[in-house]
N, C-alpha and C positions, 0 to 999 in steps of 0.2 A: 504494500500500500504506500503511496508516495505520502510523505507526510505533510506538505505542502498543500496537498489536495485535503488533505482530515484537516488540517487545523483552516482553509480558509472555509469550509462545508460546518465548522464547528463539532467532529465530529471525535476527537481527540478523548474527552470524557468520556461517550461512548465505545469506543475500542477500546479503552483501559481498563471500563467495564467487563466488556464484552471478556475479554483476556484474563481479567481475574475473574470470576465464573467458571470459565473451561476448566484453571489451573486447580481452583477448590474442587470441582465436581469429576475432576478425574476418572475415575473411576465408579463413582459412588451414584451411577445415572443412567441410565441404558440411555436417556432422550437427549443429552448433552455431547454433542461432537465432542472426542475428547483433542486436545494441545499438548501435541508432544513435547513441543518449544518456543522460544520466540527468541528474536532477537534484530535488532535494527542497526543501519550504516546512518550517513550523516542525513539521506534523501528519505527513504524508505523503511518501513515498518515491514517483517516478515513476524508470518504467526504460521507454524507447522503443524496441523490438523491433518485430523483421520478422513479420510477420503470415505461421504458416503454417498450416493449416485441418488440423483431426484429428492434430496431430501432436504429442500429449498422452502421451507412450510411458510414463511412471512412472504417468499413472494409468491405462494398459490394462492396464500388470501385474499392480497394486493388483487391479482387477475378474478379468484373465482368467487370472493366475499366469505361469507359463512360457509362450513361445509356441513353435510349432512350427518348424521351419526354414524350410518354406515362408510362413508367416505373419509372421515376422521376415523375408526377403527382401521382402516385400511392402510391409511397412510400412516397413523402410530404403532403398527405393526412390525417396525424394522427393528426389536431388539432381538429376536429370533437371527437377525443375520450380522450380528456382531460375534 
């Protein structure tokens, strides 16, 4: 993440957030991408996470709004493939 971009977006609080969360819930969360690590150069913020495929949930709300109960079972489904 370039950090020039976060801090003029204001989004700097957010990501530090976001980073401390992973780092606590490690482990202790099937629903939590886990953060192997982070670390940043003078430009750029790197945050090394668990690679998990379609599972993007803030921006299917963003497009699909509310989901259904069968369609939020569906998609909260994924601790089975951890």
């Amino acid at each position: 993440m370039d950090k020039a971009a976060l801090h003029s977006m204001e989004m700097g609080a957010r990501v530090r957030q976001e980073r401390q969360i992973m780092a606590l819930l490690k482990k202790q969360n099937p629903f939590v991408v886990r953060l192997f690590f982070s670390f940043h150069t003078m430009h750029h913020l790197f945050l090394v996470m668990e690679y998990v495929p379609g599972s993007d949930c803030a921006a299917m709300l963003r497009v699909y709004g509310c989901l259904s109960e069968g369609e939020g079972g569906r998609e909260g489904g994924r601790e089975g493939g951890r």
